[in-house]
py3Dmol code that shows the C-alpha trace and the ligand (Angstrom):
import py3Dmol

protein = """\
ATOM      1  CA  UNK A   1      91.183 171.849 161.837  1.00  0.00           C
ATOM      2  CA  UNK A   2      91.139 168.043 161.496  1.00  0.00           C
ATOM      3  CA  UNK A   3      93.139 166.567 159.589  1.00  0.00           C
ATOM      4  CA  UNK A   4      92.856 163.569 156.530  1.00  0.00           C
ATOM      5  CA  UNK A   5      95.524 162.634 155.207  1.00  0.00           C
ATOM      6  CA  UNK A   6      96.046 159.943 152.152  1.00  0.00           C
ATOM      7  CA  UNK A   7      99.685 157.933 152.078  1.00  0.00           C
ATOM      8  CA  UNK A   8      99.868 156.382 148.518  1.00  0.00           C
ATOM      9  CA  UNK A   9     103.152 154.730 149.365  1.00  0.00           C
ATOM     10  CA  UNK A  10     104.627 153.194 146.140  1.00  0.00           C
ATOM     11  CA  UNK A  11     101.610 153.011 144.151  1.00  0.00           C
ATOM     12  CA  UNK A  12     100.597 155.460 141.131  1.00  0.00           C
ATOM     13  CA  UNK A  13     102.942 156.748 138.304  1.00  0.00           C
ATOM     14  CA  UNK A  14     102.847 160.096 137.706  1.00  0.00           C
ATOM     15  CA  UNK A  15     100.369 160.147 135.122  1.00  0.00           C
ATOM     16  CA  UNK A  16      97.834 157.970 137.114  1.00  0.00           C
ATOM     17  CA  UNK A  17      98.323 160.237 139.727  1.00  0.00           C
ATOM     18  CA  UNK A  18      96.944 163.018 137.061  1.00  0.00           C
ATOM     19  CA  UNK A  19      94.243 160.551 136.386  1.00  0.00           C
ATOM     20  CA  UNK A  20      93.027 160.194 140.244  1.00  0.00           C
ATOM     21  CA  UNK A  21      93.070 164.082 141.150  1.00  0.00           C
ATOM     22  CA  UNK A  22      91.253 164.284 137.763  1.00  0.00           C
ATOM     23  CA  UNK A  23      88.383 161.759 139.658  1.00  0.00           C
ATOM     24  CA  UNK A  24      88.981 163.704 143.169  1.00  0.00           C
ATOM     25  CA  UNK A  25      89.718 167.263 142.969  1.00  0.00           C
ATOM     26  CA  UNK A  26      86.029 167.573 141.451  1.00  0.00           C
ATOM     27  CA  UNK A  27      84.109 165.585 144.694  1.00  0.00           C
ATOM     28  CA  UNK A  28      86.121 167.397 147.501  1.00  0.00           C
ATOM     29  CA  UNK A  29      85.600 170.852 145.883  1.00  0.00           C
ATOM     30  CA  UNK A  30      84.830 173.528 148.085  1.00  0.00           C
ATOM     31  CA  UNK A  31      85.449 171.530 151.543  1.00  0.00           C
ATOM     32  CA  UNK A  32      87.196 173.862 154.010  1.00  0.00           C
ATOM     33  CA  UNK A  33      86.717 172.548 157.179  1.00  0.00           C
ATOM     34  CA  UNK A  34      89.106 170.119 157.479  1.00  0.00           C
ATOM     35  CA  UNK A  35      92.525 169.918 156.018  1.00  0.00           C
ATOM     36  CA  UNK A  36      92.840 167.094 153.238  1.00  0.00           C
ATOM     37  CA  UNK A  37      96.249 165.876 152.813  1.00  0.00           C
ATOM     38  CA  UNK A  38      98.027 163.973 149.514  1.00  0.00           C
ATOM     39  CA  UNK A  39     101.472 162.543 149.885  1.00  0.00           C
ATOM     40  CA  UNK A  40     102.402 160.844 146.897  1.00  0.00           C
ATOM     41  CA  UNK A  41     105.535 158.893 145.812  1.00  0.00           C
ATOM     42  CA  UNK A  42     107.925 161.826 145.129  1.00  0.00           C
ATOM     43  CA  UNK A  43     108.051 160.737 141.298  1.00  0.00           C
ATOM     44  CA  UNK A  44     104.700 162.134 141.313  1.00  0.00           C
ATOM     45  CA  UNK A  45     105.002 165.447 144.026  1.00  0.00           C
ATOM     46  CA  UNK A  46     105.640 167.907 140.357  1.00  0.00           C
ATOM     47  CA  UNK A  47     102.616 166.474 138.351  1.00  0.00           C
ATOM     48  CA  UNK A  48     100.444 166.799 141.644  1.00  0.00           C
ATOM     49  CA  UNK A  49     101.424 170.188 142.746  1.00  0.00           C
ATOM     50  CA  UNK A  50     100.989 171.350 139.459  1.00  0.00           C
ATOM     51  CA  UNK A  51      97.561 170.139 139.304  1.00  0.00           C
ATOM     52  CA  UNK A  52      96.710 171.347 142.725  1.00  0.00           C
ATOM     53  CA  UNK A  53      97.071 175.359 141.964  1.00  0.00           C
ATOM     54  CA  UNK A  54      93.859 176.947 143.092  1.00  0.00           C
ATOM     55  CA  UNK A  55      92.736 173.857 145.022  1.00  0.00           C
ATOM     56  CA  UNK A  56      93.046 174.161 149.358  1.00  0.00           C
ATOM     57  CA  UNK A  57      94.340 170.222 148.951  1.00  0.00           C
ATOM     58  CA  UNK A  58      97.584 170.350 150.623  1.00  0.00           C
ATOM     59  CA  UNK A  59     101.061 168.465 148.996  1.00  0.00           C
ATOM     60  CA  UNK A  60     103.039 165.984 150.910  1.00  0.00           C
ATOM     61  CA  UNK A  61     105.884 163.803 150.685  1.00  0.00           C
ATOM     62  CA  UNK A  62     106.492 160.304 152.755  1.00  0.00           C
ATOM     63  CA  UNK A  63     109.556 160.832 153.687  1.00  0.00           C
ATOM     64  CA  UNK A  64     113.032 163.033 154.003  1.00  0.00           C
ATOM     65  CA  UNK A  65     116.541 163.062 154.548  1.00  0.00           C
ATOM     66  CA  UNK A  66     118.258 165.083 157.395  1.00  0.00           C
ATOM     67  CA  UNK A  67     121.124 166.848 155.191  1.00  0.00           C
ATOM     68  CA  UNK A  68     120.745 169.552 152.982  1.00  0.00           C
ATOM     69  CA  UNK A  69     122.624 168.489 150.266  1.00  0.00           C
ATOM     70  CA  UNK A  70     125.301 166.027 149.263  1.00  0.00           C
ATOM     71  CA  UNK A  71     126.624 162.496 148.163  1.00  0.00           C
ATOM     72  CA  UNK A  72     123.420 160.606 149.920  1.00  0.00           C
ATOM     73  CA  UNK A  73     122.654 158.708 146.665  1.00  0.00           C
ATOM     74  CA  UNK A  74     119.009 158.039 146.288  1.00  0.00           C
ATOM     75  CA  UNK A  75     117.905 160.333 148.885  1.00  0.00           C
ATOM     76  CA  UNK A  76     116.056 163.727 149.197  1.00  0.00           C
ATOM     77  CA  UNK A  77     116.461 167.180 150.721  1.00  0.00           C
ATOM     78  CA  UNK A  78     113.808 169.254 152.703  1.00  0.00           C
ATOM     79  CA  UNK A  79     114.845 172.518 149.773  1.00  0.00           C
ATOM     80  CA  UNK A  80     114.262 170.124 147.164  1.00  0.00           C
ATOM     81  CA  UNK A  81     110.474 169.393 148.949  1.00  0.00           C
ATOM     82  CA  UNK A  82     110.047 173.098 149.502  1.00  0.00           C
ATOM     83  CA  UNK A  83     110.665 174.243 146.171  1.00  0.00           C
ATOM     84  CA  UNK A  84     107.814 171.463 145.126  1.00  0.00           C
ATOM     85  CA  UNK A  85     105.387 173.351 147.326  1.00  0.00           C
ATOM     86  CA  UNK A  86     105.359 170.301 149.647  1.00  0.00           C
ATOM     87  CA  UNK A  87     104.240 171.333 153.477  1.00  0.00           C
ATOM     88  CA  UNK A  88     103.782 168.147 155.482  1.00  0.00           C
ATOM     89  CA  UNK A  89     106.524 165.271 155.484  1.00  0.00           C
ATOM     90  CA  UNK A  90     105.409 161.603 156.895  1.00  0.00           C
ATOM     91  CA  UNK A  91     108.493 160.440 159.489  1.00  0.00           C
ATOM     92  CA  UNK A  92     108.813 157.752 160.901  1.00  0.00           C
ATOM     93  CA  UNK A  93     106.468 155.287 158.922  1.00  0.00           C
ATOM     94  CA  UNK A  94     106.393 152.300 160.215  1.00  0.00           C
ATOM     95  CA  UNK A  95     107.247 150.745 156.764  1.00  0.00           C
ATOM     96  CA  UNK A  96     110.600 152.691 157.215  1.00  0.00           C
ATOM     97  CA  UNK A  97     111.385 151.615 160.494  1.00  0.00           C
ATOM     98  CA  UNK A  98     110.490 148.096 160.163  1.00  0.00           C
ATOM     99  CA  UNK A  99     111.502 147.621 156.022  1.00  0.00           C
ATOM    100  CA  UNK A 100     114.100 150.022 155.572  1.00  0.00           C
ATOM    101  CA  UNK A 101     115.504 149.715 159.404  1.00  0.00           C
ATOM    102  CA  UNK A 102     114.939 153.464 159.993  1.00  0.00           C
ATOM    103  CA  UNK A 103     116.183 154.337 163.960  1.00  0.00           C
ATOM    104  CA  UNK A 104     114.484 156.681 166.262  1.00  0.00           C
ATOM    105  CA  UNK A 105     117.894 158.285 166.211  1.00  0.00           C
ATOM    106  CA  UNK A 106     117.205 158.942 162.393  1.00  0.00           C
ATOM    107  CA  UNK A 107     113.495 160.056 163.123  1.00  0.00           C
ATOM    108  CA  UNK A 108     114.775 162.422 165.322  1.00  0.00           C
ATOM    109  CA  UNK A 109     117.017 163.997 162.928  1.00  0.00           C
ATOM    110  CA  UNK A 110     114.160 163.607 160.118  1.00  0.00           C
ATOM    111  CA  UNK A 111     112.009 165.547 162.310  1.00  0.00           C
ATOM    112  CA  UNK A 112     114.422 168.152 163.521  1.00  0.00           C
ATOM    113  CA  UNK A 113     115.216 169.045 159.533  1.00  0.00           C
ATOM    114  CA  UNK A 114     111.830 169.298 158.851  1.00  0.00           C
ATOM    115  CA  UNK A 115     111.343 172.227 161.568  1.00  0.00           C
ATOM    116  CA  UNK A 116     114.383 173.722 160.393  1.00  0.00           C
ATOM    117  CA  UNK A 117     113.347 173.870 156.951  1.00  0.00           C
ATOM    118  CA  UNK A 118     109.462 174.705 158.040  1.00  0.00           C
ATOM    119  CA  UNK A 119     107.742 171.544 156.714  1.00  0.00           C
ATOM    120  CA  UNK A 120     105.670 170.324 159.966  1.00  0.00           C
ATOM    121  CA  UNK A 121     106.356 166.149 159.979  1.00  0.00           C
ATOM    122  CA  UNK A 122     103.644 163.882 160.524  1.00  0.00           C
ATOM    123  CA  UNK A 123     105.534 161.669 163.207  1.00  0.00           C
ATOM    124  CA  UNK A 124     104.149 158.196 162.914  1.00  0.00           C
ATOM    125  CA  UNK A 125     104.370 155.659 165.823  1.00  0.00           C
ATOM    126  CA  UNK A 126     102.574 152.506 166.825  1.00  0.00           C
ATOM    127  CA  UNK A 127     103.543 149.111 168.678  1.00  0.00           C
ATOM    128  CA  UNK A 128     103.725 145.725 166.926  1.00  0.00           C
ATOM    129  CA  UNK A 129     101.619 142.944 167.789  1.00  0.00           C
ATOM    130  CA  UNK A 130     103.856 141.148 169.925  1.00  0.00           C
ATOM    131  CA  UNK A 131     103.898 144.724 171.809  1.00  0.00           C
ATOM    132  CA  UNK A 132     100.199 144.468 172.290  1.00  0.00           C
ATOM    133  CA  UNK A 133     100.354 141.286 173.538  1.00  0.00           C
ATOM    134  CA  UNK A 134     102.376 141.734 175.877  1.00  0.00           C
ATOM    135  CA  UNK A 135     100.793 144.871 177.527  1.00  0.00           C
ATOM    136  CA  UNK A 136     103.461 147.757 176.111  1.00  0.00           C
ATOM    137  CA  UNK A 137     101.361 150.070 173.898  1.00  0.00           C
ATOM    138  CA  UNK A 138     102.147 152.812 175.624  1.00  0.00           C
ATOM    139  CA  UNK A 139     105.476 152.495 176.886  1.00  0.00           C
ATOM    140  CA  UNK A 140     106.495 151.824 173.196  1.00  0.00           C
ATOM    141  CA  UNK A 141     104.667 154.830 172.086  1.00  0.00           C
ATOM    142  CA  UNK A 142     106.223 157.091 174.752  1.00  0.00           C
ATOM    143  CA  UNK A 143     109.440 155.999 173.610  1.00  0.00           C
ATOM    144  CA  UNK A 144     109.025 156.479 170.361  1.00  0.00           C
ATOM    145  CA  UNK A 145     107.310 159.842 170.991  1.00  0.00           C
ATOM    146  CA  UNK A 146     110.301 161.004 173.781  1.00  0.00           C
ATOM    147  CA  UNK A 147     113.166 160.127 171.268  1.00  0.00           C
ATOM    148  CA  UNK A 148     111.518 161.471 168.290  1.00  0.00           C
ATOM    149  CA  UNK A 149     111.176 164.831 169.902  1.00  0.00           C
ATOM    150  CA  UNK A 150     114.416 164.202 172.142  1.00  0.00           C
ATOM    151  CA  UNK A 151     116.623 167.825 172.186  1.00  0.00           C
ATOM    152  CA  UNK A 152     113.738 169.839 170.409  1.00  0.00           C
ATOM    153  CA  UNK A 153     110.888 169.198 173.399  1.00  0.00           C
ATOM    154  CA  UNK A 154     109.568 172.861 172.896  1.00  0.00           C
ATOM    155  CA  UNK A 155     108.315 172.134 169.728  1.00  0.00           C
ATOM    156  CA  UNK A 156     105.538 170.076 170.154  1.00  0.00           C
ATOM    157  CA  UNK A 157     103.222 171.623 168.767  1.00  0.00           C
ATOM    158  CA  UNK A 158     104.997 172.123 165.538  1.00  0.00           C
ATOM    159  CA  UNK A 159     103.907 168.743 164.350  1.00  0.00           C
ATOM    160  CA  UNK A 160     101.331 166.044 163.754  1.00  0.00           C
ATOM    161  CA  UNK A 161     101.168 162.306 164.855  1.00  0.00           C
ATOM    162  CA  UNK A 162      99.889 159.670 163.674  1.00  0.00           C
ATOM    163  CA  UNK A 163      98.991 156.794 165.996  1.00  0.00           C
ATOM    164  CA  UNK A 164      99.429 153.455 163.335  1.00  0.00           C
ATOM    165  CA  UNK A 165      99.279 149.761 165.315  1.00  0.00           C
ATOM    166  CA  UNK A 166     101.604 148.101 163.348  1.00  0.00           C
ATOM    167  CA  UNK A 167      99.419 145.540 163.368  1.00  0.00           C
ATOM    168  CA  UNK A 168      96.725 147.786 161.757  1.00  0.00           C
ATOM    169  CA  UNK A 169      98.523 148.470 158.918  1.00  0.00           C
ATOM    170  CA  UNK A 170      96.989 147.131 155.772  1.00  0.00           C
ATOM    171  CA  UNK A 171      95.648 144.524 157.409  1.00  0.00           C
ATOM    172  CA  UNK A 172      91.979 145.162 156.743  1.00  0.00           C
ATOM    173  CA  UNK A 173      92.061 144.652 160.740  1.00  0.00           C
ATOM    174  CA  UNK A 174      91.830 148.416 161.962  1.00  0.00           C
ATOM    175  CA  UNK A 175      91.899 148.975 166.374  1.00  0.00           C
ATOM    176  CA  UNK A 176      88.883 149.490 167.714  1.00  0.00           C
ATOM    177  CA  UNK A 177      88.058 152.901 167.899  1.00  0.00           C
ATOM    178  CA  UNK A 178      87.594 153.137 171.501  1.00  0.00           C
ATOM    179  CA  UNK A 179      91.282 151.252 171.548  1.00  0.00           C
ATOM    180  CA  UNK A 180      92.736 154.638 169.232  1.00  0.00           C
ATOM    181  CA  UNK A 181      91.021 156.992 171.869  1.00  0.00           C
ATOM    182  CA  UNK A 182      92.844 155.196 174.777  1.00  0.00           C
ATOM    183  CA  UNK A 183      96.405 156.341 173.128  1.00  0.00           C
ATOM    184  CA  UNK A 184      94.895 159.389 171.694  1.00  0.00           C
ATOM    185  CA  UNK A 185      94.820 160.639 174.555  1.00  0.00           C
ATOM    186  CA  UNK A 186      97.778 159.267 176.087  1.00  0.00           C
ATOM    187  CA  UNK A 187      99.418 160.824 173.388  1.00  0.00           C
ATOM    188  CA  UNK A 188      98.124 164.374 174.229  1.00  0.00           C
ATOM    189  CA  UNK A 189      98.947 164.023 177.959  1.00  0.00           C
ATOM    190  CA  UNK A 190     102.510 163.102 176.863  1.00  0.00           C
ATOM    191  CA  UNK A 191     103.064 166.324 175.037  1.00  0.00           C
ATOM    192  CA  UNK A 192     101.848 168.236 177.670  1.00  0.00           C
ATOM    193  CA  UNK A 193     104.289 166.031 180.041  1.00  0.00           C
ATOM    194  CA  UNK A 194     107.200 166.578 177.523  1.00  0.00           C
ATOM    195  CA  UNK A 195     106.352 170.760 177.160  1.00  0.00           C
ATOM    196  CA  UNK A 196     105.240 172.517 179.819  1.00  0.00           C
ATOM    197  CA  UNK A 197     103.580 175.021 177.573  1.00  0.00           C
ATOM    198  CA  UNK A 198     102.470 172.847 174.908  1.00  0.00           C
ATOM    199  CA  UNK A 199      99.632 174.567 173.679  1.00  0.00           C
ATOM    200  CA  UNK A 200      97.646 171.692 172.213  1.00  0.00           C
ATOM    201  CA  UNK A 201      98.259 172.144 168.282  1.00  0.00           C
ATOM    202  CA  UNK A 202      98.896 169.025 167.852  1.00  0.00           C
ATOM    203  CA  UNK A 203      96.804 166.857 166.229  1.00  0.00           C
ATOM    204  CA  UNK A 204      96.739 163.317 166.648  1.00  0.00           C
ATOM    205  CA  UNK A 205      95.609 161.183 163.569  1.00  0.00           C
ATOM    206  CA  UNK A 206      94.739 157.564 163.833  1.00  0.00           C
ATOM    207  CA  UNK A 207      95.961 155.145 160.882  1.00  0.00           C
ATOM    208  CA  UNK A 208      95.476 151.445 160.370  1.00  0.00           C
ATOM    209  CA  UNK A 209      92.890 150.287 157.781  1.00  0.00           C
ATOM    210  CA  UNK A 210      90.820 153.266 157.670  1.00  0.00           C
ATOM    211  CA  UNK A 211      87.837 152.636 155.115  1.00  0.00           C
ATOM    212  CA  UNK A 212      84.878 154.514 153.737  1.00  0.00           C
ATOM    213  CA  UNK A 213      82.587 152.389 156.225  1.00  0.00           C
ATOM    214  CA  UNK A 214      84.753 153.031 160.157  1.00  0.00           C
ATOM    215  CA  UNK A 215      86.428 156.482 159.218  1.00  0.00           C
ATOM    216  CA  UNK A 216      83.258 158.317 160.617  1.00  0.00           C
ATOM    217  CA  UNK A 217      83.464 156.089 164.064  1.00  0.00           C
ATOM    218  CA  UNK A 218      87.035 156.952 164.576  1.00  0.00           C
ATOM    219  CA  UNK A 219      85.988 160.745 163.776  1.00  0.00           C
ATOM    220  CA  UNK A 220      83.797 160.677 166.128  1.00  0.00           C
ATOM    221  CA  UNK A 221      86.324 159.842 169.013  1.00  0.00           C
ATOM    222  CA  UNK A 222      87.414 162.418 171.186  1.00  0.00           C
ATOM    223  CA  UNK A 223      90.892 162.635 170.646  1.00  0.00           C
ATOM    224  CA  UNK A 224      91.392 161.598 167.306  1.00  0.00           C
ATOM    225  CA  UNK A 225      91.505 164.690 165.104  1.00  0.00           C
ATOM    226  CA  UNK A 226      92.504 162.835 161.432  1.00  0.00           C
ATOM    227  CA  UNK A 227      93.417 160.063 159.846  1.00  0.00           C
ATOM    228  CA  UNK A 228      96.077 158.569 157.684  1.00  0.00           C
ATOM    229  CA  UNK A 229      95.022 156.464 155.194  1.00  0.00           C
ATOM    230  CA  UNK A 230      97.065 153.878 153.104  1.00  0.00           C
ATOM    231  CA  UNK A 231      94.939 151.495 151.265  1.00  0.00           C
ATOM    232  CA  UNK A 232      92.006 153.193 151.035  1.00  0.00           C
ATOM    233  CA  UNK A 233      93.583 156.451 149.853  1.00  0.00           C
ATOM    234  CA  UNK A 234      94.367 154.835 146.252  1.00  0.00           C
ATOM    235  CA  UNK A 235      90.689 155.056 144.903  1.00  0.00           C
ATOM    236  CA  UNK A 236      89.673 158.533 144.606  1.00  0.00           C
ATOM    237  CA  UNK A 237      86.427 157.830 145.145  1.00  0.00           C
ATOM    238  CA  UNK A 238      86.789 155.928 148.504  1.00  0.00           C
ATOM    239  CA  UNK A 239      89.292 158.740 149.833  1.00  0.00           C
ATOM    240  CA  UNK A 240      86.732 161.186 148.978  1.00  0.00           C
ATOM    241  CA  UNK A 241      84.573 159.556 151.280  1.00  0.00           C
ATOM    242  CA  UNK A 242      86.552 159.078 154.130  1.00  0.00           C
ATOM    243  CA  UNK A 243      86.990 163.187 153.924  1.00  0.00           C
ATOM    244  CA  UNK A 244      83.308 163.683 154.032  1.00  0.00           C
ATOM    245  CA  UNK A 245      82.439 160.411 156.941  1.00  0.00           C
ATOM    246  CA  UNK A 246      81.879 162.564 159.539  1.00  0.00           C
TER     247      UNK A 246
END
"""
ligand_1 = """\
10
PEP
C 99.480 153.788 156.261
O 100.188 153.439 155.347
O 99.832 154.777 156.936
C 98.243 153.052 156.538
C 97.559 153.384 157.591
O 97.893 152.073 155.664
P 96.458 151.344 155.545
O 95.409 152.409 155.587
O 96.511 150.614 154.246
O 96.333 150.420 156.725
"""
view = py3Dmol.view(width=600, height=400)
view.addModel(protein, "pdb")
view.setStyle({"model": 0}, {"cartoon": {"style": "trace"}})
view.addModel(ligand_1, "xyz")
view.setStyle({"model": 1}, {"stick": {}})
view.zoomTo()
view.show()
């Protein structure tokens, strides 16, 4: 099922968070073919579950720390996720590898919790501009890929990944559709490099400046089976129809 998935980063309180699902729970009512995704600031994850019983919208949070418990001041624990009915976990931004310094050492262990605990992570990778330029999309993604998943190969297909240009991101200057199938698809023959029996459960989201207007033309790639959403994602009304473009 595809995938659409909204990022609020560090926008919305908790009770403007109330206020949006108020405006969005009502227009995606009764969608079940695709999977819609929320991952709020955790500040909001209680109000929002709450508000989500008897809805199909799924809970998620935007990011994780490895340990299960302990003097890590300011941090948070997969239990402490679980217990908020959270399912997916974002890894790997890009804002917390290129803000908050976050290593693919540290993705790796992000993502290896997450299977532990049974969230499935939403890896997130991407190349900067100056990567673009100078021709290493897809060596940066493999790397990023082959360390994220480094020790725990056979379990690709026990998470999502979003492709997100750096460049892309918030921009208002999205990649070309055709650009995302390109790694799409690079993507998918790189799990099936990395596991022999990957079994193609995987899906591959693009994210970078998704609006209401080009959602339905990256949809309608091949290989892209979601998006992520940033920007976008913080009007209900606009997220509402990116789930329905296509
Ligand atoms: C994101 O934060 O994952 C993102 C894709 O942001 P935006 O849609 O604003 O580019």
């Amino acid at each position: 099922m595809k995938l659409i998935s909204a990022n609020w980063k560090m926008n919305l309180t908790p009770s403007q968070s109330l206020a949006y699902l108020q405006k969005f729970l009502p227009l995606v009512e009764g969608i079940k073919d695709r999977e819609i995704l929320l991952c709020p600031p955790f500040t909001s994850l209680c109000v929002v579950k709450d508000a989500l019983k008897g809805s199909s919208v799924k809970l998620g949070a935007q990011n994780c720390y490895y340990e299960a418990k302990g003097a890590y001041t300011g941090e948070v624990s997969l239990e402490m996720l679980k217990e908020l009915e959270v399912s997916y976990v974002i890894v790997g931004h890009s804002e917390r590898r290129w803000i908050f310094g976050e290593s693919d050492e540290l993705i790796n262990k992000k993502v290896i919790s997450c299977l532990k605990a049974g969230l499935r992570p939403v890896l997130c990778v991407g190349e900067k501009l100056e990567e673009r330029e100078a021709g290493l999309t897809f060596k940066v993604v493999e790397t990023q890929i082959r360390l994220a998943l480094s020790g725990i190969e056979e379990y690709t297909d026990s998470l999502d990944i979003a492709y997100e240009p750096v460049w892309a991101i918030g921009t208002g200057t999205p990649a070309t559709p055709e650009d995302a199938q390109l790694v799409h698809a690079f993507i998918k023959d790189l799990l099936n490099q990395i596991n022999s029996k990957h079994q193609g459960k995987t899906r591959v989201l693009y994210g970078g400046s998704v609006n209401p207007k080009n959602a339905g033309e990256f949809m309608s790639m091949k290989d892209v089976d979601g998006l992520l959403v940033g920007g976008a994602s913080l009007d209900p009304e606009s997220f509402a129809q990116i789930v329905k473009s296509f």
